[in-house]
N, C-alpha and C positions, 0 to 999 in steps of 0.2 A: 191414801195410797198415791192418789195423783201428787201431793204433798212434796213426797216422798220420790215419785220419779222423775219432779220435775229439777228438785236437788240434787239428786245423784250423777257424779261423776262418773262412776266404773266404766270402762270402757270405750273413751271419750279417743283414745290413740286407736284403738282398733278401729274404730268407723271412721277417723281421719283418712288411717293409713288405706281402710277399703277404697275408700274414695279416689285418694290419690295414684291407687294403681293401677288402675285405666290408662289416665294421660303419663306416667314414667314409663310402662311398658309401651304405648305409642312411641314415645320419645328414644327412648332404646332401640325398637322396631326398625324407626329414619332411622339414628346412626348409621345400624348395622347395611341397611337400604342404599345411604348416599350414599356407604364408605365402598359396596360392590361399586357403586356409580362410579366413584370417581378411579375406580382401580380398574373400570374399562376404560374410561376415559383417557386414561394415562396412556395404555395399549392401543386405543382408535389413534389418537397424538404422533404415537410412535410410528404405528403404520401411513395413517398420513406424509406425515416428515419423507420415511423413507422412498414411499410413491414418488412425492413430486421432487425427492433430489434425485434420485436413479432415473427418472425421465427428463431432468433437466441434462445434465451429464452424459449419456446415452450418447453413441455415434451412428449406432444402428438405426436411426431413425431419421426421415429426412421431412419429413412434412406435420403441419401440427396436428394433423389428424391422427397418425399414428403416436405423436408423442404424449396425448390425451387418453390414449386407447391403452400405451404401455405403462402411463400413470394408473390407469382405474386396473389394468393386469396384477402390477403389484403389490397393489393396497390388496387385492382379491387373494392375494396368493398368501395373507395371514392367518386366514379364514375367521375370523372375525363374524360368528353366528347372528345372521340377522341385522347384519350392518349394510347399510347404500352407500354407493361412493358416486361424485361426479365432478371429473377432470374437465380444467379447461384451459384456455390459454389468454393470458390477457400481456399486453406490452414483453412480446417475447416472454411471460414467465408460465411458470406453469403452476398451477392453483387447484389445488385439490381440498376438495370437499365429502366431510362424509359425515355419515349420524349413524346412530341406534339408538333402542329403546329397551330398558333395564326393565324388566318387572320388579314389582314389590312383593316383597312378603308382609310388614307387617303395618306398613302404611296401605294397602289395600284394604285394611280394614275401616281406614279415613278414608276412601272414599281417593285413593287415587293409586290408579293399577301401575302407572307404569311413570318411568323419568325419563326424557326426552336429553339424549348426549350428542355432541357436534363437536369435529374438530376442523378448525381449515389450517392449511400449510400452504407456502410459494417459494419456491425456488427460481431460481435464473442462474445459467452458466455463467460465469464468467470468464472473460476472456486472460489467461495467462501472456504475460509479454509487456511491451511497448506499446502507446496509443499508434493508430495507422497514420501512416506518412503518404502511401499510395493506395487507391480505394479504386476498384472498379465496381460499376451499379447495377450491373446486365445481370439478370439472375439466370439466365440457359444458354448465354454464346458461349464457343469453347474459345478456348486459348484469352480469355477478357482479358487478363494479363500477362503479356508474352517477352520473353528475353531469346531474340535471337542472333547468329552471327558472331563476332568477336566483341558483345557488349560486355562491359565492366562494370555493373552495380553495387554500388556500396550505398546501403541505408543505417549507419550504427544507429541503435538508439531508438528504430521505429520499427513495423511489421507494414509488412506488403501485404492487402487483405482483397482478397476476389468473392465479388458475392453469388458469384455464379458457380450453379450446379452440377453444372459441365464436367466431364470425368477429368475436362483440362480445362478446371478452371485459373490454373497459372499454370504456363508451359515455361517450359527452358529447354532451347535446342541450342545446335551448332555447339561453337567455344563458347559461348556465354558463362561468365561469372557472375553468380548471384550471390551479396552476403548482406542479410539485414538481424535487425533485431529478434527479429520472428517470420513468417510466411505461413500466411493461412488461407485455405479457398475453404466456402461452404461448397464446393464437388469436391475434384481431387486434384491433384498435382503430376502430370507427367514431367520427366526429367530425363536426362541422358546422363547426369553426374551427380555426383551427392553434395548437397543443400547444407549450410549451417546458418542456423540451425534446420534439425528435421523440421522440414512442413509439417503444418495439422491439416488433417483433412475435416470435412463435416463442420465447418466451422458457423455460429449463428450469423445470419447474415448482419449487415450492421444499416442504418439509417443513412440516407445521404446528409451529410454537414450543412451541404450547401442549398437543401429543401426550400428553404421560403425564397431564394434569388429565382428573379426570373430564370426561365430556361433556355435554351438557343433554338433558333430555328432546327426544325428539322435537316433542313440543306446544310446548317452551317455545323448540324453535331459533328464531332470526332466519331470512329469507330475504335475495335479493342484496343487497349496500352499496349504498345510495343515499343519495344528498345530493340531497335536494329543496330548494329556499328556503332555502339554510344555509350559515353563514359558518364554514369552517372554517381553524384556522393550526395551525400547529407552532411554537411557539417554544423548544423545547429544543431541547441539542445531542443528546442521544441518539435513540436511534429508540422510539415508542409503537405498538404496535399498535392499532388503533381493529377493533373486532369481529373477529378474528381466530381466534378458537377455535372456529366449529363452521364444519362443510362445505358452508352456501349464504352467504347475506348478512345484511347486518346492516342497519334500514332507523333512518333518522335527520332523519325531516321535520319542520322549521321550527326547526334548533337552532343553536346554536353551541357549538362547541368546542373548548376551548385546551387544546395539547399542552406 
């Protein structure tokens, strides 16, 4: 008998086939497992993405506290069960982070409950327009950059940019004509006459150029830019800073000046 069953074939694919369908049914199991994985994955991605460009873009917001805060709102407003999120801001951008954790159905039976998913996204506005030709540094004096009196400003080809938060962070009174490529303040823009093109208001403030030069005395700084009575152009193609290196304004009564 033992003879006998130690020659016998019969049955030699059934006990294979038992054997083998343990680990194909595991294997099945993953698929099915990673394939929910990755089909949150794709949705956390998404939510991501759109968090930190609607907070980069945003005018409604002026500080990066709050632009962190409307990051992590929007990723929340997916509802994305069981998912963390956390905004931050690095070099002006703004950087969102978030994860969940997928259970398993049939890889928990290997001994592992759950997949661990993460997505990061960054955005940064960008500035539409011409590089700046005129830059004030002051981020809270009002009027940083002022056009008043009978000045004539022509900048083609650049943007007049005020980093101040001032509701007049670029003023224009009197007859002043102002016409450049762009005009942006991170505050806002009072005016007496309409601008071409329209100002942006809320704009990201920008770096000083002129950072690693020394700085001037205090006694010898300028205060805000002003054009009093003054005919200013740009006629190059490149961009000039006109008083741009220190942190208030630069004043420039009854001049003219060609860039």
């Amino acid at each position: 008998m033992l003879k006998r069953f130690h020659k016998a074939e019969q049955g030699n694919v059934a006990i294979v086939f038992a054997l083998s369908l343990v680990p194909m049914t595991a294997f099945a199991g993953a698929a099915v497992d990673y394939s929910r994985a990755g089909s949150l994955r794709n949705k956390l991605q998404t939510a991501t993405d759109a968090a930190a460009l609607g907070a980069a873009v945003s005018t409604n917001v002026s500080t990066d506290q709050q632009r962190t805060a409307l990051a992590e709102s929007l990723f929340k407003a997916n509802g994305i069960s069981g998912s963390s999120v956390y905004a931050t801001m690095v070099g002006g951008k703004v950087v969102v982070t978030a994860a969940v954790a997928v259970k398993t159905t049939m890889m928990s039976l290997m001994q592992v409950p759950q997949i661990e998913v993460g997505t990061r996204s960054v955005a940064a506005r960008a500035l539409p327009g011409p590089p700046a030709c005129v830059l004030a540094l002051n981020n809270t004096v009002s009027g940083a950059i002022s056009f008043s009196g009978t000045t004539d400003f022509k900048a083609v080809g650049c943007t007049v940019h005020s980093n101040s938060r001032s509701l007049q962070g670029i003023s224009v009174s009197g007859v002043a004509t102002v016409f450049a490529g762009g005009l942006c303040s991170a505050g806002g823009v009072s005016t007496n006459t309409t601008l071409t093109p329209e100002p942006r208001t809320n704009c990201p403030q920008i770096s000083d150029p002129f950072r690693n030069l020394v700085s001037p005395s205090q006694r010898d700084a300028p205060t805000p830019i002003t054009f009093r009575f003054s005919q200013v152009s740009r006629r190059r193609s490149h961009p000039a800073f006109i008083a741009a290196a220190c942190p208030s304004r630069a004043v420039l009564p009854s001049s003219r000046a060609l860039m």
